[in-house]
C-alpha positions as a Markdown table, in Angstrom:
| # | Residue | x | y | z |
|---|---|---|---|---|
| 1 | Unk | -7.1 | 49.3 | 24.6 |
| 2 | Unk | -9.0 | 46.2 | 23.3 |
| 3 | Unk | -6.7 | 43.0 | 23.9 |
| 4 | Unk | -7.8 | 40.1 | 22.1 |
| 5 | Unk | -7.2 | 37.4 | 25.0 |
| 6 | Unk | -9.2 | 34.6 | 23.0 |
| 7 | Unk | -6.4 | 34.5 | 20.5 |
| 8 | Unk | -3.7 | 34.8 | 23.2 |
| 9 | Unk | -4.7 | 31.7 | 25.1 |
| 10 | Unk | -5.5 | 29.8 | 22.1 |
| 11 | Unk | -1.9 | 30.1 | 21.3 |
| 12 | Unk | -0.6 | 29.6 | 24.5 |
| 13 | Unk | -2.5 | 26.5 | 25.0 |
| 14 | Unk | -1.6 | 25.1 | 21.8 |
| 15 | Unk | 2.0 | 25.7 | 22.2 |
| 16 | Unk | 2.4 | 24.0 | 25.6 |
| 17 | Unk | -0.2 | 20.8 | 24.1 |
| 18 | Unk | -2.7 | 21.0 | 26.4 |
| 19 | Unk | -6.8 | 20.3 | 26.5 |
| 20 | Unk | -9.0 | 22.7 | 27.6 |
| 21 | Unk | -10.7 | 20.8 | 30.1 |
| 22 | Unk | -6.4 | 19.9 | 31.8 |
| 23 | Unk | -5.1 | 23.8 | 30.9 |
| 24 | Unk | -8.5 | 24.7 | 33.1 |
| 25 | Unk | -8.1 | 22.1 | 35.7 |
| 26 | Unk | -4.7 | 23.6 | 36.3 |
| 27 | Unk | -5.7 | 27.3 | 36.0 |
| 28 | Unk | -8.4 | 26.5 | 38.8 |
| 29 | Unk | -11.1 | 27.6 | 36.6 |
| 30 | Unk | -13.8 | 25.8 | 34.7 |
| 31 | Unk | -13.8 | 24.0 | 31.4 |
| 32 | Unk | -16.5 | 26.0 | 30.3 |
| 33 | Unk | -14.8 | 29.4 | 31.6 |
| 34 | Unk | -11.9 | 28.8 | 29.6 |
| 35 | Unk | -14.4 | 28.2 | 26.4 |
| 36 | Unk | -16.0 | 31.2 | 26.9 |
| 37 | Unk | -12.6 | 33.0 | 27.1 |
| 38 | Unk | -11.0 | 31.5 | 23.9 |
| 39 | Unk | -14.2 | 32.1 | 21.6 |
| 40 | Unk | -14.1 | 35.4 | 22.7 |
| 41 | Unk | -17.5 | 35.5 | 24.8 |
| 42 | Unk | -15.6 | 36.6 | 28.0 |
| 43 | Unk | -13.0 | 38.8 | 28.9 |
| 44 | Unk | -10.9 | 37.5 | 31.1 |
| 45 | Unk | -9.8 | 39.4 | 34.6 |
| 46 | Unk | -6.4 | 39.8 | 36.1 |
| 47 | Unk | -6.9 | 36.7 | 38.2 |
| 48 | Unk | -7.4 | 34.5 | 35.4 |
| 49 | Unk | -4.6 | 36.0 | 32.9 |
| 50 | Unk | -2.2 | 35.8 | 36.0 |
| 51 | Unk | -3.6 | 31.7 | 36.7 |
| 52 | Unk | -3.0 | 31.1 | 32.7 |
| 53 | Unk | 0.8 | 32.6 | 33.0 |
| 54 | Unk | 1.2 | 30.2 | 36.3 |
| 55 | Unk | -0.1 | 27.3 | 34.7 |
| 56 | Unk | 2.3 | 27.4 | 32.1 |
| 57 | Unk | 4.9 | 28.9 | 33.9 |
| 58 | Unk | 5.2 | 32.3 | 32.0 |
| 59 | Unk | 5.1 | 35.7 | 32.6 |
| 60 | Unk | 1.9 | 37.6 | 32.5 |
| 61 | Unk | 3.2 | 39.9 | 30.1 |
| 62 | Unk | 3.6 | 37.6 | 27.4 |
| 63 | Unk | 0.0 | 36.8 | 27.8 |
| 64 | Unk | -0.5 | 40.4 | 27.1 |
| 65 | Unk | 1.9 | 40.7 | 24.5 |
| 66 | Unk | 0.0 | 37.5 | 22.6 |
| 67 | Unk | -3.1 | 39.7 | 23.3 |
| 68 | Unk | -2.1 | 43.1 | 22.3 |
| 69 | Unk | -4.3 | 44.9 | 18.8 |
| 70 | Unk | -2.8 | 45.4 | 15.9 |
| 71 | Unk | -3.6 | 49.0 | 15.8 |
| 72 | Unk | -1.1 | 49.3 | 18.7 |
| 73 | Unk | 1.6 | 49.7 | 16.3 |
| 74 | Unk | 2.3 | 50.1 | 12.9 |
| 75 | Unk | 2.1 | 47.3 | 10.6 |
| 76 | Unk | 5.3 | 46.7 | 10.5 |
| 77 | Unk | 6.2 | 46.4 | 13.9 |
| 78 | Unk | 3.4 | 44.9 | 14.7 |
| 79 | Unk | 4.1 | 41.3 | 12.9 |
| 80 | Unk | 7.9 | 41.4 | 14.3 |
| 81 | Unk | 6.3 | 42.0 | 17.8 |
| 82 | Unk | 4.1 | 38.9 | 16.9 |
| 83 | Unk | 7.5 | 36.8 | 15.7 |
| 84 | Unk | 9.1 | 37.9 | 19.0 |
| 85 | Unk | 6.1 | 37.0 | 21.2 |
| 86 | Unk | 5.9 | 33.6 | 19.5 |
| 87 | Unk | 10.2 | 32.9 | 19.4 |
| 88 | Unk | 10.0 | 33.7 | 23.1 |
| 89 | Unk | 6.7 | 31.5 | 23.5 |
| 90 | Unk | 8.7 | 28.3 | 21.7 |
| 91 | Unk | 11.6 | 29.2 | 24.1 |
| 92 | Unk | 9.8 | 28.9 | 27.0 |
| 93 | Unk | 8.0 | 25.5 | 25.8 |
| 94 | Unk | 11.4 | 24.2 | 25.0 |
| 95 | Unk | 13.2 | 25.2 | 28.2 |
| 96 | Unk | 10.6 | 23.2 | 29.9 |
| 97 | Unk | 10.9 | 20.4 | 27.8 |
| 98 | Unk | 14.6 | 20.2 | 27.7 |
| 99 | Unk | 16.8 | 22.4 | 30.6 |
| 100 | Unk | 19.9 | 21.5 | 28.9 |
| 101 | Unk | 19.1 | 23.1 | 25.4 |
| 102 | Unk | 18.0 | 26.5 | 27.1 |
| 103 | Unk | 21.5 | 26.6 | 28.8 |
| 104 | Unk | 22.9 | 25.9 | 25.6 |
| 105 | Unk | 20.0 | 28.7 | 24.2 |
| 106 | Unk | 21.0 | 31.2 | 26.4 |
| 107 | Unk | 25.2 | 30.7 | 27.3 |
């Protein structure tokens, strides 16, 4: 299976606001790494996916699920998996943002 991680941490970084040179200072990689991952030049490893979803304070798996091929599933399916992945990525942000509206979110 061919996960397309560039994508996936394009998003994530956009949706938490961050440059690449403060999303890499936190992930304890370099600038230049994190380039190569998000033009798709690099794969990342486990290490690095696993740093991304700590410096953002996310589970791995979403980073995977932001990553996972189209072919995966059928078409269908596919773009609600991608609605989900990106409802539960705005969740996240905001629950970070604001504590009190993810209790209100979630009760």
């Amino acid at each position: 299976m061919n996960h397309d991680y560039a994508k996936s941490f394009r998003i994530i970084r956009a949706a938490f606001g961050l440059q690449q040179a403060e999303l890499a200072a936190r992930m304890s990689i370099s600038p230049s790494q994190l380039s190569l991952i998000e033009s798709g030049r690099r794969q990342p490893s486990l290490r690095v996916v696993n740093a991304l979803a700590s410096a953002v304070d996310v589970p791995a798996t979403m980073v995977t699920l932001l990553a996972s091929p189209a072919k995966d599933v059928n078409s269908k399916a596919n773009d609600e998996i991608s609605d989900l992945a990106r409802a539960l990525l705005k969740l996240l942000v905001s629950a970070r943002e604001d504590p009190q509206q993810s209790l209100k979110l979630s009760g």
